[in-house]
N, C-alpha and C positions, 0 to 999 in steps of 0.2 A: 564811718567815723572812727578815731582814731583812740582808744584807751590813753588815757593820760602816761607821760613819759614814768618811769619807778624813778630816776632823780624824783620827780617835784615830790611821792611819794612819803620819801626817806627823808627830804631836808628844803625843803620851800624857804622858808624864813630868810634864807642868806640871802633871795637871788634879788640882787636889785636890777631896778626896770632902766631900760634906754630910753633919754627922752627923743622926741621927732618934733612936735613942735608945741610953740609957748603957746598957753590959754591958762586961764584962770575961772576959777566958779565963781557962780552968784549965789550970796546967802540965803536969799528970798525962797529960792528953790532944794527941793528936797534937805535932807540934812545927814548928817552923817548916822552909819547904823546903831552905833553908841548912844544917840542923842535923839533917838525916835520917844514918843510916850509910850509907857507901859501897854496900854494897848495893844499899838500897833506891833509894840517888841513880843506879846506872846505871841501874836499872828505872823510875826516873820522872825522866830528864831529857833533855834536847834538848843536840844539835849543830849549832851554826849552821856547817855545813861552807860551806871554798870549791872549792867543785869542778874538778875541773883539764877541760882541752880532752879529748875521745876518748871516755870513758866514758859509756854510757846514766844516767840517772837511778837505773837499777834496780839495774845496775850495781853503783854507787856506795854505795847501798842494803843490800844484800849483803855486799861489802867493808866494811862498816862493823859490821855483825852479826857478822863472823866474827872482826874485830880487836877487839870488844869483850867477845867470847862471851856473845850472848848470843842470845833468839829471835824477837825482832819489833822490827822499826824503819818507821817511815815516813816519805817524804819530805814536802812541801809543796806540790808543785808542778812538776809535771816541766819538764827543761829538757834542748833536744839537745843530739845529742852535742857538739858542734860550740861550742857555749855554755858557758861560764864564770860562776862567781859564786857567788853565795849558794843553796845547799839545805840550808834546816834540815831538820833529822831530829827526830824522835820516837822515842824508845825506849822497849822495854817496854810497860808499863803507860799510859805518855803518849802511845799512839797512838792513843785514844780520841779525842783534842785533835787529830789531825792534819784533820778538815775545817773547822776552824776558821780553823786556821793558813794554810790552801789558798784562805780565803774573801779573806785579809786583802790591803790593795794590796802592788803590785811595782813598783821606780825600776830602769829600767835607764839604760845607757850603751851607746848606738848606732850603730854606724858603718855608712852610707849611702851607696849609691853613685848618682848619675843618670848616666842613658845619656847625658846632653847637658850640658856645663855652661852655666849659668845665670847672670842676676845676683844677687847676693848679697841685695838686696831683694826680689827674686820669691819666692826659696826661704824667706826667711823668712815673709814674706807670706801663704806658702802654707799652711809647714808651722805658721803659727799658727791659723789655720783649723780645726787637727785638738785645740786643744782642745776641751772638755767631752764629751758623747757621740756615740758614732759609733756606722753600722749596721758591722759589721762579717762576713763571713764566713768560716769557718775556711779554713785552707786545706786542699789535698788529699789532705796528707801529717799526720794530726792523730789525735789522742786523742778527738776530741769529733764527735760526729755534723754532719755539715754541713749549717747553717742558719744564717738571717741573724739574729744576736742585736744588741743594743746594749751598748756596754761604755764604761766614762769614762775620760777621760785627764784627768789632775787635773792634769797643766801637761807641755808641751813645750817645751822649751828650747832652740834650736840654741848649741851653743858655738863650732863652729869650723867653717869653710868655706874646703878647697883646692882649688880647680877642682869636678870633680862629686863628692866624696868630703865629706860632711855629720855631722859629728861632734853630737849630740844626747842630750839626756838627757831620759826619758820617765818620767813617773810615772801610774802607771794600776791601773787595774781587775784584778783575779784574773780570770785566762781570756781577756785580751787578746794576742794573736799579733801581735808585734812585726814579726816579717817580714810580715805580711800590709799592716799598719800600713805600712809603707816601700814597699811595692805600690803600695798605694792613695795616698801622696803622692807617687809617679812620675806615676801616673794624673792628679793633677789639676794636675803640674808640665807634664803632655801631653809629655813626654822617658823616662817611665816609672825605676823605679828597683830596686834590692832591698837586702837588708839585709847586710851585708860580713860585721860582726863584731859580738854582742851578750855583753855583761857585767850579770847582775843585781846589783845594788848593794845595795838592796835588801827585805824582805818581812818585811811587819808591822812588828813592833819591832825585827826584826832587821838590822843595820848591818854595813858590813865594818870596823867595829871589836871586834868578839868573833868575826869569824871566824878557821878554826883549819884546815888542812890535814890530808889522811889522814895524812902522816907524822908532824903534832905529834900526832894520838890516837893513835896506833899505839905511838911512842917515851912517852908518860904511860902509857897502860895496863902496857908490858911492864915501867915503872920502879915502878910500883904495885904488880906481882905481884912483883916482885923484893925487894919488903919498904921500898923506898924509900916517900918523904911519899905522900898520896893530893892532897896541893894541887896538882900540876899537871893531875892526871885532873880536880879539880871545877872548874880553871879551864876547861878545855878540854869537858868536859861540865856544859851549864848547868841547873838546874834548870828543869822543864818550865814552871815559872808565867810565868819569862821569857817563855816562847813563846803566853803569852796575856794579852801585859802591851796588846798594842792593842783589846782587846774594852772595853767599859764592865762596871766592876765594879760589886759586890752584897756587900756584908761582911755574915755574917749571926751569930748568936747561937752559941754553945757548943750551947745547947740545941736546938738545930736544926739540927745537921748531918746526924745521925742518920737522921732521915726524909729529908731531902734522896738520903742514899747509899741508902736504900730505893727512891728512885721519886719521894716525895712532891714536890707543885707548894710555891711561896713563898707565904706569908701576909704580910703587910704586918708581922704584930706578930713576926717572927722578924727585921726586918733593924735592921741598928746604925746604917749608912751607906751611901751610892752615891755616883756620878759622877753630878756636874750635869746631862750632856746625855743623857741615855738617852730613847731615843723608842719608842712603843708597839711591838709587834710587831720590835725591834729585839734581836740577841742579843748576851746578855752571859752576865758568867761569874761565878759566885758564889765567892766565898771566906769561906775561916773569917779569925778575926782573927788566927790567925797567919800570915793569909797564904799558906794550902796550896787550892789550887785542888779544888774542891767538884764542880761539876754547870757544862755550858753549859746554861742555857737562853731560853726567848723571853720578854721583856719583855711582860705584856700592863697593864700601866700606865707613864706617863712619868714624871720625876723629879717633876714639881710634882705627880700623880696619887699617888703613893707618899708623900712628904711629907704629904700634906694627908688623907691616909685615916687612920684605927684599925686597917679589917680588911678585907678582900680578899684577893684572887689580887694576888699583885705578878710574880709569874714562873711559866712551866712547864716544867719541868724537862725537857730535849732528850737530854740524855747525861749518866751521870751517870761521874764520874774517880775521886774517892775511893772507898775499899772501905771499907763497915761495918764497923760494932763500934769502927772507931779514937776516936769519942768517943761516951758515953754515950745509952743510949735512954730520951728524953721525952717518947715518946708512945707512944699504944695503937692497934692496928689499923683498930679503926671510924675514926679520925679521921685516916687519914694522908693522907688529901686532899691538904690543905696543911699547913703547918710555923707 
């Protein structure tokens, strides 16, 4: 399966969908994510937390289960202790979503130190060098088995240079090691270097414009149970689609959710609309039309392939998020292949 494209990464919001064909929803059924009960919103929504200095990821993780009461959260993408920034969570029910969200890119903010200061044209020189892919290998100290993988840097930025201290902003690949990254431009600055101080700014769709501190969940929750508005708890916890707003969507029929929440793979003649750029083997995420997150699954047609068909496989369903029964069943067993 296919890492999400770095466009939807960098700038989602603009892309508007193609339609294919007319349907409409029914009220009766499901509702839009906005319009769930408090409830069911803390079981199916995300926290784009900013993480403070000290704590593990896991940590963090935990503290946020037990301010919320409740029994599964996941984070995105660990980040040490030592690191600040952005770690969405998933809650509940929306941690089905969480390798998604893990796949999506990450923009930090880096601070650099070379053993030697340099001129100011060199270091840049250098460190522009390290866009596009790089072999990269983890480091010692890691979550991930040590081997030499390839990963992208979708642009390196130097901002500011005081003597050997290299202020930068990186936008890259899920599973890229920024300290290693700052190794290996020491390495080819030949004065060697390491990483000071790193800030994720941030992953997938998420920005440090909706981020929210343990203290602001903690004081929403305790004003929530206290009989006070729930609008600070839902600003503060967002609905999970948020958290899969950078995948290429799939809008499908009323009458096709149903089997979707069974298992079953996409048919061409169940979908209404997609995003332009979807490419074969590439994953997206199906929703209903009210916008309530369905199934991730693999693309095995591309937008002009989906468009231009009757009937086929359009997708196969990888994970599915919704639970049955919430809208209507339109089909019979022998046929739940597809939808």
């Amino acid at each position: 399966m296919k890492a999400p494209d770095p466009s939807y990464f960098l700038d989602s919001d603009h892309i508007e969908l193609i339609h294919k064909n007319k349907s409409s929803t029914d009220v009766i059924y499901g509702c839009s994510p906005y319009m769930r009960s408090i409830d069911k919103h803390l079981l199916m929504g995300v926290v784009n937390l900013n993480k403070p200095s000290g704590p593990t990821s896991h940590e963090v993780t935990a503290w946020v289960k037990s301010i919320l009461e409740i029994e599964k959260a996941g984070h995105s993408g660990s980040l040490d202790p030592g690191v600040t920034g952005l770690l969405p969570l998933m809650l509940g029910k929306a941690t089905k979503t969480v390798s998604a969200l893990r796949l999506s890119g990450k923009e930090y903010i880096c601070l650099m130190r070379l053993h030697d200061t340099l001129p100011e044209k060199v270091v840049k020189k250098v460190c522009a060098e390290f866009n596009g892919p790089i072999y990269q290998m983890p480091p010692v100290i890691s979550a991930v088995k040590r081997s030499i993988r390839v990963r992208n840097i979708y642009y390196l930025d130097v901002l500011e240079i005081d003597g050997p201290m290299v202020l930068m902003k990186v936008g890259c690949e899920a599973g890229t090691y920024i300290r290693k990254l700052c190794h290996d431009i020491g390495l080819a600055l030949g004065c060697g270097a390491n990483m000071q101080q790193l800030i994720r700014t941030r992953t997938g769709p998420f920005t440090g414009d909706t981020a929210v501190t343990l203290q602001e969940l903690k004081d929403a929750f305790v004003l929530w149970k206290e009989g006070c508005s729930e609008d600070e708890l839902r600003r503060v916890v967002r609905p999970m689609e948020e958290g899969l707003a950078h995948l290429p969507r799939i809008i499908v029929r009323d009458s096709a959710v149903d089997a979707l929440c069974h298992g079953a793979s996409l048919a061409v003649p169940g979908i209404v609309s997609l995003d332009p750029g979807i490419k074969h083997e590439q994953q997206v995420c199906i929703f209903t039309l009210k916008g309530e997150a369905v199934a991730i699954a693999t693309a095995k047609m591309d937008t002009a392939g989906i468009m231009d068909a009757s009937n086929g496989l359009a997708a196969y369903t990888e994970r599915v998020i919704m639970d049955v029964d919430v809208y209507p069943k339109c089909w019979h067993r022998r046929n739940a292949e597809v939808v």
